[in-house]
N, CA, C and O atoms as a GROMACS GRO file, in nm:
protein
  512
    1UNK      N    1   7.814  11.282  11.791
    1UNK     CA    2   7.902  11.176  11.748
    1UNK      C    3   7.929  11.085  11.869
    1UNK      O    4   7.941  11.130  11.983
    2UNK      N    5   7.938  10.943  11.834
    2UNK     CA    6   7.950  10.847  11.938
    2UNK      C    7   8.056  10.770  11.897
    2UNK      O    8   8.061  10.717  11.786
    3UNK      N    9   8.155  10.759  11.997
    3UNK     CA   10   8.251  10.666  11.951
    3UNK      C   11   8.223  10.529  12.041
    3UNK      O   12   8.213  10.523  12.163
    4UNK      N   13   8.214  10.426  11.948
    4UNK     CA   14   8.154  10.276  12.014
    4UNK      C   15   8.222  10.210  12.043
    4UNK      O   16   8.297  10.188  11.948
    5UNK      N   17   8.260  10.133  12.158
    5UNK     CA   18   8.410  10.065  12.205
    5UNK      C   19   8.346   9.905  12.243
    5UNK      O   20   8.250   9.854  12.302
    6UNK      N   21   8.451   9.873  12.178
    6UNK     CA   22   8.444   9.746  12.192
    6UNK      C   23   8.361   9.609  12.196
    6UNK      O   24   8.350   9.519  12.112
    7UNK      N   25   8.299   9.629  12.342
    7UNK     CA   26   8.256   9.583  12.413
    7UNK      C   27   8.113   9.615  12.391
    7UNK      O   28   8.023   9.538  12.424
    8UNK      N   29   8.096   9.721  12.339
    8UNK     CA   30   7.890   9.727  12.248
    8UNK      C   31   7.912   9.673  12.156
    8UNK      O   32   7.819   9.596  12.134
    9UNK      N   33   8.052   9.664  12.020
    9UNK     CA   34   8.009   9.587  11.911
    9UNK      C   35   7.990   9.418  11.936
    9UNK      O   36   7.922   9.337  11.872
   10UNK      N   37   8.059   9.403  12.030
   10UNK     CA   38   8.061   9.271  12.052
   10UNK      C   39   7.958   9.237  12.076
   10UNK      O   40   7.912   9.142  12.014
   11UNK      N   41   7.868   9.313  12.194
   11UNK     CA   42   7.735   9.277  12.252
   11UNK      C   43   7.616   9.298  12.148
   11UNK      O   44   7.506   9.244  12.150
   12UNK      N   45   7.663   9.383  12.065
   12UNK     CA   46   7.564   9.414  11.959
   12UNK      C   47   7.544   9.290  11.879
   12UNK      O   48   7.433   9.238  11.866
   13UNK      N   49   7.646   9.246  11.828
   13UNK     CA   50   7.651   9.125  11.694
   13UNK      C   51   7.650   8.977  11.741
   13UNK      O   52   7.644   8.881  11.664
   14UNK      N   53   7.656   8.970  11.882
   14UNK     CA   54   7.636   8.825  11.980
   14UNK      C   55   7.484   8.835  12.018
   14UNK      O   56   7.455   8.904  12.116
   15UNK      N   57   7.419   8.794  11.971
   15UNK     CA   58   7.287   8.752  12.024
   15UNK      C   59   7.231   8.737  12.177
   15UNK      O   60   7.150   8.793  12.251
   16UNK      N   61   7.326   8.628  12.179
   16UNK     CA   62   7.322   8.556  12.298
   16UNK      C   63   7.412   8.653  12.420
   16UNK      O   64   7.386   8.634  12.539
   17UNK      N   65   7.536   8.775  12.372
   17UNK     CA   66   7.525   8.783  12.454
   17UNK      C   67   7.449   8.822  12.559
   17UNK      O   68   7.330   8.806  12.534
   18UNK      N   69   7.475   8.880  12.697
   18UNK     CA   70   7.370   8.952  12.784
   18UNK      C   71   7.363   9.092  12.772
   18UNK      O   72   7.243   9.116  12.785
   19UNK      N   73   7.414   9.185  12.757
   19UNK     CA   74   7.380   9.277  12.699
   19UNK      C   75   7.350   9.357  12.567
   19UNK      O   76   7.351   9.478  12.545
   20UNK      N   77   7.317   9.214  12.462
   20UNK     CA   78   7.244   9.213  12.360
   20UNK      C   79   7.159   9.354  12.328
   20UNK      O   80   7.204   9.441  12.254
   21UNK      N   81   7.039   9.361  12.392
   21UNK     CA   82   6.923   9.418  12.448
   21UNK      C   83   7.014   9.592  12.420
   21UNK      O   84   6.996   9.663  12.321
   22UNK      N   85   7.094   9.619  12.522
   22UNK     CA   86   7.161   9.737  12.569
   22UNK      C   87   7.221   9.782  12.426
   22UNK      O   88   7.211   9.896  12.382
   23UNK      N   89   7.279   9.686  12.365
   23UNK     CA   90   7.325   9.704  12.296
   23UNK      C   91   7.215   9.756  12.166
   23UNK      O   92   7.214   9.876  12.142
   24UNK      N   93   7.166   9.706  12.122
   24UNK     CA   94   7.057   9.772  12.022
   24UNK      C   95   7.005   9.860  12.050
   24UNK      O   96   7.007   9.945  11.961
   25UNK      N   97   6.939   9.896  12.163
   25UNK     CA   98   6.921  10.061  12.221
   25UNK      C   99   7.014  10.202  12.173
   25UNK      O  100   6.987  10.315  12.134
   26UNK      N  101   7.147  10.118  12.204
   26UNK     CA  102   7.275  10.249  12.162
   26UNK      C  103   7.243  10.292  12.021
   26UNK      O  104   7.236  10.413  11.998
   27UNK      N  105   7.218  10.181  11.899
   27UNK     CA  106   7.233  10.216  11.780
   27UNK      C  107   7.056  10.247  11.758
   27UNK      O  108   7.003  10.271  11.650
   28UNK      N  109   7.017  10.243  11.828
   28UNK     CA  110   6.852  10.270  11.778
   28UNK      C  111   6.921  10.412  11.735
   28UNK      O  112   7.026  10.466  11.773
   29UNK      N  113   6.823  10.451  11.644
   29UNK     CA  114   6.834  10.593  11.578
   29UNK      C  115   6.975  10.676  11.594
   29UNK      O  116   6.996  10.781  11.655
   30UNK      N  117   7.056  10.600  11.526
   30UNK     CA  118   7.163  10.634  11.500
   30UNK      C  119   7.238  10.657  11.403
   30UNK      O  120   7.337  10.584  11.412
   31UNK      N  121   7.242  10.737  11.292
   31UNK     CA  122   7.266  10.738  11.191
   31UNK      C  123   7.448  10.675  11.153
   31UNK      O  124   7.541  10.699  11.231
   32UNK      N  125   7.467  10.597  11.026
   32UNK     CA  126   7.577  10.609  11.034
   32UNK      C  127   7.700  10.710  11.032
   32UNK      O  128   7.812  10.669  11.063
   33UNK      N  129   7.678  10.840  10.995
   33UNK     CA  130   7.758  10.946  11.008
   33UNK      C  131   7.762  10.963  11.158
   33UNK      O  132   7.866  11.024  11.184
   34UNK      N  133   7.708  10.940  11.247
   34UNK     CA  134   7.717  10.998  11.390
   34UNK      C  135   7.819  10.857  11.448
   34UNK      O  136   7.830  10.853  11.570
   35UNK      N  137   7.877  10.767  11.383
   35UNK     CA  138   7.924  10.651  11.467
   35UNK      C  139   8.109  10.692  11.481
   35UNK      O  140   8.178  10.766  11.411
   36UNK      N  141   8.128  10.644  11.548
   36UNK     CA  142   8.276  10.674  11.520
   36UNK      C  143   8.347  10.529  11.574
   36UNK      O  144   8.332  10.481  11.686
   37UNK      N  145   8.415  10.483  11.483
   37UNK     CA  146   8.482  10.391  11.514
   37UNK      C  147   8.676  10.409  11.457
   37UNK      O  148   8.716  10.399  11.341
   38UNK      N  149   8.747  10.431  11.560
   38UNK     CA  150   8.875  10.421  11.556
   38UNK      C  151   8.965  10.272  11.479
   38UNK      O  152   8.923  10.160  11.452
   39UNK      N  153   9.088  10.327  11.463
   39UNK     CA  154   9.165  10.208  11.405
   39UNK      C  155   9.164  10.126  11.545
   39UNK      O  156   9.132  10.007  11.548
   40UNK      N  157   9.196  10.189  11.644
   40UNK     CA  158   9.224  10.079  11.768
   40UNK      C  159   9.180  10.035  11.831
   40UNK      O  160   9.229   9.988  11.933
   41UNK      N  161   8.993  10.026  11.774
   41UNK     CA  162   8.831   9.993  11.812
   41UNK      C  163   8.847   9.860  11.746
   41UNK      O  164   8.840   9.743  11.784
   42UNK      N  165   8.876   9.942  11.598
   42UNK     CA  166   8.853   9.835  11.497
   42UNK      C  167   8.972   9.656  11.508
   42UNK      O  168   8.948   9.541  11.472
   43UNK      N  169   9.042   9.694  11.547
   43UNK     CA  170   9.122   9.603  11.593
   43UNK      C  171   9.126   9.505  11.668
   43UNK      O  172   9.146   9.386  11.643
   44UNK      N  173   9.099   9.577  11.796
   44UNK     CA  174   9.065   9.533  11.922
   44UNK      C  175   8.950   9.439  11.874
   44UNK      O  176   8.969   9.318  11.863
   45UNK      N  177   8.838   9.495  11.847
   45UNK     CA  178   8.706   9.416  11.792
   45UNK      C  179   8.724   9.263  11.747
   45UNK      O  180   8.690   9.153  11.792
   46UNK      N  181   8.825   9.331  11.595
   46UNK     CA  182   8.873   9.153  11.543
   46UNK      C  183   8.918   9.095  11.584
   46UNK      O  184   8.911   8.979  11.543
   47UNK      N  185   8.990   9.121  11.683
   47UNK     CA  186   9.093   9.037  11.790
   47UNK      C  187   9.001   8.989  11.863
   47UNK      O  188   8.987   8.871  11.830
   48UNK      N  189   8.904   9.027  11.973
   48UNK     CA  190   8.801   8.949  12.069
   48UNK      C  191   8.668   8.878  11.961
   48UNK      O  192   8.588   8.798  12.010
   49UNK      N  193   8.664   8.908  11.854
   49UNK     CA  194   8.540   8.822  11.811
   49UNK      C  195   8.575   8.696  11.737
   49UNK      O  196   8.504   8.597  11.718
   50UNK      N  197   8.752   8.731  11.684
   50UNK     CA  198   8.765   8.584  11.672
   50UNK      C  199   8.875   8.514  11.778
   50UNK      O  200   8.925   8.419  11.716
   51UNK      N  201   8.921   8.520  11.882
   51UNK     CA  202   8.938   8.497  12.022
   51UNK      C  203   8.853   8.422  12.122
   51UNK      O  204   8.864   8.320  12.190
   52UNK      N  205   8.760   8.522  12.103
   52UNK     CA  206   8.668   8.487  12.242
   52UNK      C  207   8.508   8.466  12.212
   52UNK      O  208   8.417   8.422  12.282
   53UNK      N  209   8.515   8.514  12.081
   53UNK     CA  210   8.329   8.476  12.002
   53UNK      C  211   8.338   8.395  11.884
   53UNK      O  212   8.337   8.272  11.893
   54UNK      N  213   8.346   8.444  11.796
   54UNK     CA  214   8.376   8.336  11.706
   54UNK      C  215   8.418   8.422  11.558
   54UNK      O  216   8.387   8.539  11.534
   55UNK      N  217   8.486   8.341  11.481
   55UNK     CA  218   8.566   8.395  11.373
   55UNK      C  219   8.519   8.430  11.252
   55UNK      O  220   8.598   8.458  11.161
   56UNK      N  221   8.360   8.434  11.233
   56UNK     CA  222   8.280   8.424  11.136
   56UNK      C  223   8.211   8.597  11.171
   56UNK      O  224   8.171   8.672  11.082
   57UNK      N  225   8.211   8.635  11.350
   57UNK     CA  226   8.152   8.749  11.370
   57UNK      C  227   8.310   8.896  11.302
   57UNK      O  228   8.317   9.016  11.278
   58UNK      N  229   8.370   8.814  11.302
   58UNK     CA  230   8.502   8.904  11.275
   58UNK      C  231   8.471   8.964  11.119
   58UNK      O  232   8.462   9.083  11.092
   59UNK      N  233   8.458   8.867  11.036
   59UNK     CA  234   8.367   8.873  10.849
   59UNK      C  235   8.262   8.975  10.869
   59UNK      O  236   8.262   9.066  10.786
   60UNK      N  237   8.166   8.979  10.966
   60UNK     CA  238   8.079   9.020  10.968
   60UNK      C  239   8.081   9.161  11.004
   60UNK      O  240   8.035   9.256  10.940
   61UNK      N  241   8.154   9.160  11.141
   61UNK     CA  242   8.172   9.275  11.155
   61UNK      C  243   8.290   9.391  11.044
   61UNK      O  244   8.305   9.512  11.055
   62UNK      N  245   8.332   9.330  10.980
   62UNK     CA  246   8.394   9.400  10.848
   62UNK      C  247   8.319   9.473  10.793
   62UNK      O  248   8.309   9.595  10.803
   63UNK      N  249   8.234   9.367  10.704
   63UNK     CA  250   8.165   9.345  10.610
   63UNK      C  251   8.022   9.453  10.656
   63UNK      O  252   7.990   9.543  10.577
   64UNK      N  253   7.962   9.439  10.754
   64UNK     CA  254   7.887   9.583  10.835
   64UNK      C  255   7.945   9.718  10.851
   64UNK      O  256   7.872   9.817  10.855
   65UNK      N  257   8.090   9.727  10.861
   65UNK     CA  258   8.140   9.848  10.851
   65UNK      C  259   8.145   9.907  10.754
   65UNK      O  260   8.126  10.029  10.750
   66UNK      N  261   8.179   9.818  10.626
   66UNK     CA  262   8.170   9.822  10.471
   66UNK      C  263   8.028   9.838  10.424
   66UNK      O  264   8.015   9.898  10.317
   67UNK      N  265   7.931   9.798  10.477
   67UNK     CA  266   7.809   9.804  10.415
   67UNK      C  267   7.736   9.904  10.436
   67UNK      O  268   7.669   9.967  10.354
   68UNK      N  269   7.749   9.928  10.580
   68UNK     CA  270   7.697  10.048  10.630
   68UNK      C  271   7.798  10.214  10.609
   68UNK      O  272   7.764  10.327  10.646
   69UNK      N  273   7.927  10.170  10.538
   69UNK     CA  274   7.998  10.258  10.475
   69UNK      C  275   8.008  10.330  10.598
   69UNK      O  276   7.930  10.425  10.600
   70UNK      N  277   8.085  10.317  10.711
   70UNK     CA  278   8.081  10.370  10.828
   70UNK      C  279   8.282  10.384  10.802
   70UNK      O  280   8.368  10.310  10.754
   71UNK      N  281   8.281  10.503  10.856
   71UNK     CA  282   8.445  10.542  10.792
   71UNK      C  283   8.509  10.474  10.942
   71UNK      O  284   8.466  10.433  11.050
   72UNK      N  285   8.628  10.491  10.879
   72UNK     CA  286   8.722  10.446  11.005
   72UNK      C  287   8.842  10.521  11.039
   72UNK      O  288   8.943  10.522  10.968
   73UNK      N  289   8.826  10.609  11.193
   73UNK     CA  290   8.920  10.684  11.190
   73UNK      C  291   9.070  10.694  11.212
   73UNK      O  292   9.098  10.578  11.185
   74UNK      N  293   9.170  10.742  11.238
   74UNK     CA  294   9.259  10.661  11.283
   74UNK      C  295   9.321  10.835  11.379
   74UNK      O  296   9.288  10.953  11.361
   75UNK      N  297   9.414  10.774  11.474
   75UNK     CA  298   9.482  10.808  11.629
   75UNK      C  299   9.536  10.918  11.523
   75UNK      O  300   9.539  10.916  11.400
   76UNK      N  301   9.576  11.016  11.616
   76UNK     CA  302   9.677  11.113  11.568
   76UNK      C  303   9.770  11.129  11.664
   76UNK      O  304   9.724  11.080  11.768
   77UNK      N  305   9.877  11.171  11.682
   77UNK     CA  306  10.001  11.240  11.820
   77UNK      C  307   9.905  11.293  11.880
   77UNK      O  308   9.870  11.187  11.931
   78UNK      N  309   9.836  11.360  11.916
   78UNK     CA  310   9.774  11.456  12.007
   78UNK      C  311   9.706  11.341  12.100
   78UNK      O  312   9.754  11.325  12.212
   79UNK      N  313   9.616  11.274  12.065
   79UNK     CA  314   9.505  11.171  12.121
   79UNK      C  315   9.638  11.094  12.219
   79UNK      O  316   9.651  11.097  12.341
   80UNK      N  317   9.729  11.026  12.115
   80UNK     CA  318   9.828  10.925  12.152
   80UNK      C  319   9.883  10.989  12.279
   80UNK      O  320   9.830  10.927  12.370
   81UNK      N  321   9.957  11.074  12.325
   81UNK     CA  322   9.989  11.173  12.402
   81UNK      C  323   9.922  11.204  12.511
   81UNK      O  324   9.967  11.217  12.625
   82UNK      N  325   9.798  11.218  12.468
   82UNK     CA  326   9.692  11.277  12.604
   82UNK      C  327   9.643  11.097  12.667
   82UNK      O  328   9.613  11.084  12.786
   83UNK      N  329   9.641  10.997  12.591
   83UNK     CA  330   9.636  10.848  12.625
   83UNK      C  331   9.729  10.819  12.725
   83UNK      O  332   9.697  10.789  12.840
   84UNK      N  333   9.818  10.825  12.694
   84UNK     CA  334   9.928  10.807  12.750
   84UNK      C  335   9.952  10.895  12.919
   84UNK      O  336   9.998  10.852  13.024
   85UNK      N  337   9.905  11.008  12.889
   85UNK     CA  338   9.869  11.040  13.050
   85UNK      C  339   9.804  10.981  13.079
   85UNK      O  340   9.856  10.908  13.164
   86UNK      N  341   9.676  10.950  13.058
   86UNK     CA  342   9.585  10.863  13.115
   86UNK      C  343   9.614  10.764  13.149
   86UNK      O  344   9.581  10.713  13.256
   87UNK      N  345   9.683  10.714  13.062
   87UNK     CA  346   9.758  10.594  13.087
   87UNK      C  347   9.778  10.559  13.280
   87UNK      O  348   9.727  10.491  13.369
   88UNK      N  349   9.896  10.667  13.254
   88UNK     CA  350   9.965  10.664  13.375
   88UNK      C  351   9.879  10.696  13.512
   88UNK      O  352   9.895  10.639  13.620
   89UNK      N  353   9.788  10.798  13.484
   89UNK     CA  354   9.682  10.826  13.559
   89UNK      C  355   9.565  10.709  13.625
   89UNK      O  356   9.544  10.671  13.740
   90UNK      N  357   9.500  10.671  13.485
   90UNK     CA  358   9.414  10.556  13.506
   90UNK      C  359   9.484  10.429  13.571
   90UNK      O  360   9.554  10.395  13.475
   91UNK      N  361   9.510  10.340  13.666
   91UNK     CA  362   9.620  10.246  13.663
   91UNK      C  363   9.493  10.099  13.625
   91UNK      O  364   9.541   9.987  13.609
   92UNK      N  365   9.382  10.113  13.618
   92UNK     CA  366   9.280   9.997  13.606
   92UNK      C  367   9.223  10.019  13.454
   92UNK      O  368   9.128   9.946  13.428
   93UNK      N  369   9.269  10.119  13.332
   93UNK     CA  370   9.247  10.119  13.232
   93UNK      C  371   9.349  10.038  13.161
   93UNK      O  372   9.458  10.021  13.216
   94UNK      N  373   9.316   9.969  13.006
   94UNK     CA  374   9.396   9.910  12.939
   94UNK      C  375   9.464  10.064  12.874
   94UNK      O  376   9.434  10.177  12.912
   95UNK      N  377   9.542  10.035  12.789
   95UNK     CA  378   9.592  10.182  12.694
   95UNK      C  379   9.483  10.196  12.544
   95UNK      O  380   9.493  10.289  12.463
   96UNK      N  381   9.374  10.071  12.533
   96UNK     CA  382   9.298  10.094  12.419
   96UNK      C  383   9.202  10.162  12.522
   96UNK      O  384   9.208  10.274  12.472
   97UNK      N  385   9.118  10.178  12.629
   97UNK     CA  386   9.035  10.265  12.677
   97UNK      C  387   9.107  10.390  12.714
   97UNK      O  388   9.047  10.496  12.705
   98UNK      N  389   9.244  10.386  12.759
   98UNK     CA  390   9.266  10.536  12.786
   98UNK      C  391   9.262  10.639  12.629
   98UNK      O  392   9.226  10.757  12.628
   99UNK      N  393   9.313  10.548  12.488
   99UNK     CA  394   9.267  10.600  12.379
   99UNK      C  395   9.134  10.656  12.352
   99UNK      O  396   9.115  10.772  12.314
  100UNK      N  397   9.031  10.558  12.375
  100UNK     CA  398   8.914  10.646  12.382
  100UNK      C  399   8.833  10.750  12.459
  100UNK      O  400   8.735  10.814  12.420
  101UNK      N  401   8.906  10.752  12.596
  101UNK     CA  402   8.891  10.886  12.710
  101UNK      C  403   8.917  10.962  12.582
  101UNK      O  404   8.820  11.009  12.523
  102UNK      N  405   9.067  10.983  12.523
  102UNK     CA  406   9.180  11.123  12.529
  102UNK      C  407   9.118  11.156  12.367
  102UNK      O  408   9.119  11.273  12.329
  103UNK      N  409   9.051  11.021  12.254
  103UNK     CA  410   9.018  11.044  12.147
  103UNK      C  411   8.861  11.130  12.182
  103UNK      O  412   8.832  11.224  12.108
  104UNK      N  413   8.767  11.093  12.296
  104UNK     CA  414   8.650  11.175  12.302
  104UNK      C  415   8.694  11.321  12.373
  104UNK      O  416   8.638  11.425  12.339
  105UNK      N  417   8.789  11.318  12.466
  105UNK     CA  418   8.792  11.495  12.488
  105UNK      C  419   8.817  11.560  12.401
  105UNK      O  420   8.756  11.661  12.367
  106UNK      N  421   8.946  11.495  12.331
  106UNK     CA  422   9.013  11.576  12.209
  106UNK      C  423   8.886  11.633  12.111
  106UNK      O  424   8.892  11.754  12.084
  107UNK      N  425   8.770  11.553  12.054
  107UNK     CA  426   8.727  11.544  11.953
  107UNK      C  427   8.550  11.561  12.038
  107UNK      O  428   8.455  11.551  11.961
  108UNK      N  429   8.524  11.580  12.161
  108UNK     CA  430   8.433  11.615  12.216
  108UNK      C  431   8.308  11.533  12.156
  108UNK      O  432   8.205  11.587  12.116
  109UNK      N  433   8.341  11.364  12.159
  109UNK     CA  434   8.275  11.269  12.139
  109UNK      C  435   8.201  11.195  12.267
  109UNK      O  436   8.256  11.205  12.377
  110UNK      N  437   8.086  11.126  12.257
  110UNK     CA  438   8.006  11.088  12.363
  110UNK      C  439   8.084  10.937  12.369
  110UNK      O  440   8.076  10.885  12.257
  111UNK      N  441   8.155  10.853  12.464
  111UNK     CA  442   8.157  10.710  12.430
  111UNK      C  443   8.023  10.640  12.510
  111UNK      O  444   7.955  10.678  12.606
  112UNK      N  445   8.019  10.509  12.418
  112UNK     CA  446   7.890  10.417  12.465
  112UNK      C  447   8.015  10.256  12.464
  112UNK      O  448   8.090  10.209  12.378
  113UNK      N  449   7.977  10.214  12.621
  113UNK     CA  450   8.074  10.137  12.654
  113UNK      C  451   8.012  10.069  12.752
  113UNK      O  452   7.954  10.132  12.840
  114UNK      N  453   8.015   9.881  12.753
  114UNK     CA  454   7.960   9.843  12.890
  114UNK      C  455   8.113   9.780  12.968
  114UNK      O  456   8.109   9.666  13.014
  115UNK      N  457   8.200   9.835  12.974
  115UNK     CA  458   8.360   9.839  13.043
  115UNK      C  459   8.312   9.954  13.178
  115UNK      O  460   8.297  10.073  13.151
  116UNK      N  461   8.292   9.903  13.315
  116UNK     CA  462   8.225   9.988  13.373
  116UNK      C  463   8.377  10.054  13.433
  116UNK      O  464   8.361  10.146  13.514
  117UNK      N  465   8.503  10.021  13.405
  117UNK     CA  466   8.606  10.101  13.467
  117UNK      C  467   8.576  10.214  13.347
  117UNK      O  468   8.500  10.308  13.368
  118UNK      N  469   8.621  10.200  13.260
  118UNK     CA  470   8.582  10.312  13.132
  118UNK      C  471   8.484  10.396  13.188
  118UNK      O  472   8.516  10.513  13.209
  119UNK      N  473   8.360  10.354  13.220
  119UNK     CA  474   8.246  10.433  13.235
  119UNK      C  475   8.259  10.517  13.328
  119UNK      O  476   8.210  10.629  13.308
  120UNK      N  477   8.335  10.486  13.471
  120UNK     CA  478   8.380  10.518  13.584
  120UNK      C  479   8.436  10.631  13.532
  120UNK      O  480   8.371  10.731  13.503
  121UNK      N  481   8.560  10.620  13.518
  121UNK     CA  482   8.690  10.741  13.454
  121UNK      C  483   8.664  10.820  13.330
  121UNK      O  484   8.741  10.911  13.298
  122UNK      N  485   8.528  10.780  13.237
  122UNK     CA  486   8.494  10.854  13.156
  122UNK      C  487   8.371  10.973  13.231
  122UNK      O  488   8.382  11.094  13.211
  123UNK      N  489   8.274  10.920  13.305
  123UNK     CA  490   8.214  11.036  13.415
  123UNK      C  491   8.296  11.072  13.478
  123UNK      O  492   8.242  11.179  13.508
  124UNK      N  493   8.426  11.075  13.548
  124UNK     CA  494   8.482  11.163  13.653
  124UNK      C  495   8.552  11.286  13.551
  124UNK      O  496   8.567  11.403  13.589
  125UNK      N  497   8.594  11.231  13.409
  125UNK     CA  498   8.651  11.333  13.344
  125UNK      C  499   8.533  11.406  13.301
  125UNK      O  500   8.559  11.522  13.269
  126UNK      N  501   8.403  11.371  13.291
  126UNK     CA  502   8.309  11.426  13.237
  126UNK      C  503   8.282  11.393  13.085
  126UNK      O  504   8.270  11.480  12.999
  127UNK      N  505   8.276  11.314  13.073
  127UNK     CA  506   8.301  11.204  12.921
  127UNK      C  507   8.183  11.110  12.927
  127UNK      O  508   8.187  10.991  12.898
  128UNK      N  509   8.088  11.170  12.964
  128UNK     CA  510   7.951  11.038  12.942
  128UNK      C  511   7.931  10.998  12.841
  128UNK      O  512   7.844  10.913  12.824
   0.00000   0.00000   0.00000
């Protein structure tokens, strides 16, 4: 199971962006049961694609979650809790990446992320 943050869906569904490329690699042979996308993925997402990409990728990216019938999970106390150390721990993480550290230990998920502080603090915990 892979939980996908952010910053691949974005790169995934932007063409143009630059890690376009990287991005289609992650989902090569990836079934949709193996994806994991959180409420506070899913959010975050609509917020930067109609923000900072454009407001039509926001439809889309719905409408792909829906099509590809890809479930959507949501936080529990436990995750929220163990975030929240991180929180305090991480001081260069937002509190939506310390969610996905504390949601992949909890739930012993792989994240795929081009946020290289994430990537950083997700190898030192051992979270590749």
């Amino acid at each position: 199971m892979i939980l996908i943050d952010t910053s691949v869906w974005v790169s995934f569904l932007s063409l143009a962006d630059s890690n376009h490329e990287k991005a289609e690699k992650i989902f090569e042979g990836l079934t949709t049961n193996e994806i994991i996308v959180f409420d506070y993925i899913y959010t975050e997402s609509m917020t930067v694609f109609r923000n900072k990409v454009a407001d039509d990728h926001c439809q889309y990216f719905r409408k792909l979650l829906n099509e590809l019938e890809i479930d959507l999970y949501f936080t529990d106390h436990v995750v929220i809790r163990l975030a929240t150390e991180y929180f305090f721990k991480f001081k260069k993480l937002s509190f939506t990446d310390c969610l996905i550290l504390a949601s992949a230990k909890v739930n012993d998920y792989e994240i795929a992320t081009f946020d290289i502080d994430l990537q950083k603090v997700a190898t030192l915990c051992e979270l590749h």
